[in-house]
Each structure stands twice: as C-alpha cells, then as structure tokens.
N, C-alpha and C positions, 0 to 999 in steps of 0.2 A: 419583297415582292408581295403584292395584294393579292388575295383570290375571291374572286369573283365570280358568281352564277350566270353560268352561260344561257342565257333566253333559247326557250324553243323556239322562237320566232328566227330567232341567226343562224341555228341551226336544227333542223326540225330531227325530232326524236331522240336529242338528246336528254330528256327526261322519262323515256320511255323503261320499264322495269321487265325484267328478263320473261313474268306472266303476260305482258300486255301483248295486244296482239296489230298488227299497224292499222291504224285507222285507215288509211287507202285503199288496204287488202280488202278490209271490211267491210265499208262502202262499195266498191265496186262490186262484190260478191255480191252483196245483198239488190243493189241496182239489176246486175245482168239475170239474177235467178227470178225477179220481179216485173222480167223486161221493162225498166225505167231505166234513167242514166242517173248518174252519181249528181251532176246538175241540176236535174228534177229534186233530187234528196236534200240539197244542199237550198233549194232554192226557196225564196222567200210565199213560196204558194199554200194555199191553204185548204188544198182541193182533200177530199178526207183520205184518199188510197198514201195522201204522199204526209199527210200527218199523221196517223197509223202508224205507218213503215218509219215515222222520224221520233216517235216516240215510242215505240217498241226499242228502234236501235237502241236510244237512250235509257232504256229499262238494262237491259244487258249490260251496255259500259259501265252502267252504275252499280247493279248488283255482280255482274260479275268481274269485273276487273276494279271494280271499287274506287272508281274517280270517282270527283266531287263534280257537283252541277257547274261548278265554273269552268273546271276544264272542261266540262262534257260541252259547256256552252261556248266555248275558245274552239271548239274543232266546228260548229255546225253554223257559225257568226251568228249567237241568240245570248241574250240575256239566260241568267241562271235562273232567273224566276220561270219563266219558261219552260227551259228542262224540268225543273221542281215539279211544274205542274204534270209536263206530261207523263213524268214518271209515276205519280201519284195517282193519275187520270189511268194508268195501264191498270195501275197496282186495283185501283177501286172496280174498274171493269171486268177484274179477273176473280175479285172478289166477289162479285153478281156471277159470275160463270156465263162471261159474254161469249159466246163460242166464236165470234168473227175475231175477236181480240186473242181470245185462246191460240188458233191458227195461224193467226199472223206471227206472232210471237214467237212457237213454237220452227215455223220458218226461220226464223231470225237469228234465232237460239243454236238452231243446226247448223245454218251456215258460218256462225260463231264458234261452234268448238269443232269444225272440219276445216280449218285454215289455217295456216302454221302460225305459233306464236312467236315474236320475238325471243332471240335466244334459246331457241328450241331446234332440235334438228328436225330433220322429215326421216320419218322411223318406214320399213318396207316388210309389213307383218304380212 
C-alpha cells in the first residue's frame, strides 16, 4: 500500500499542529471585534482599515504560529510575495513607532491568544 499526503484542500485542517489556532476562529474574531465581516478581510479591496487588519493578521500567523508566507498566502487567496510584504511593512512600521499600527496589532494580538487553540482544552480559572 502507498502513502500518500493527504492535501488540505480534501480535507481542511488536516495539517493543522496541535499550537495552531483555526483560521475561521480567527478571522471571524478579528472581523466581528472590528465590526467588518470575514468577506471584507478576505476580500480583494485595498481600502487601508482592511489592509492594516490583513497584514497585522498575517504578522501573527507568521510570527506566532510560524507558518511560512505560502500557507499564510493559501488561507487569504494572495501570492507570498504579498504577505512578505505586508509582514515586513508591519514589522518597518513598528520599527518607526507608528502608534496606528501599534494598536491595530495589539488588537489582533489579543484576540489571538484569547481563542482556543487546536488541540487545547478550554481550561475555567
């Protein structure tokens, strides 16, 4: 019998690692606390609140769950170069001490690590 690597695309999250946190959760958290929808985030627009919010996301995926810009760019349908940029574009802005970028981020950030991870239970401290 062959084995063979089952694509995310057949079945979604199975490549997921017990740190990661589900992208859906994610998004839709980040959408409803920003009052936008997950379609606004997802969407091909360029208006700056929804580029901000799509490159912050991807500052997060990247540094803290440590995907590469290809997957990051497989969940949001963008080229990697792309994410590259906006991750770099956060990182330089944070560098200058942009306080809009600061904030946004730090929203992002929050709603990131108060969401249940994959493979984690919900703990009642």
């Amino acid at each position: 019998m062959v084995s063979r690597k089952i694509s995310p695309y057949v079945w979604p999250g199975i490549d997921m690692t017990p740190k990661d946190v589900p992208f859906a959760n994610f998004l839709s958290s980040v959408a409803g606390t920003l009052s936008l929808t997950s379609g606004q985030i997802l969407s091909p627009s360029r208006e700056q609140l929804l580029v901000e919010v799509r490159q912050c996301m991807w500052y997060v995926l990247y540094h803290e769950e440590k995907k590469n810009y290809s997957r990051i760019a497989r969940m949001y349908n963008r080229d990697h170069a792309t994410v590259l940029y906006g991750v770099k574009k956060v990182n330089n802005l944070l560098g200058i001490g942009d306080r809009q970028i600061q904030k946004r981020l730090e929203t992002i950030l929050f709603i990131y690590k108060n969401i249940q991870h994959y493979g984690q239970e919900a703990t009642n401290d």
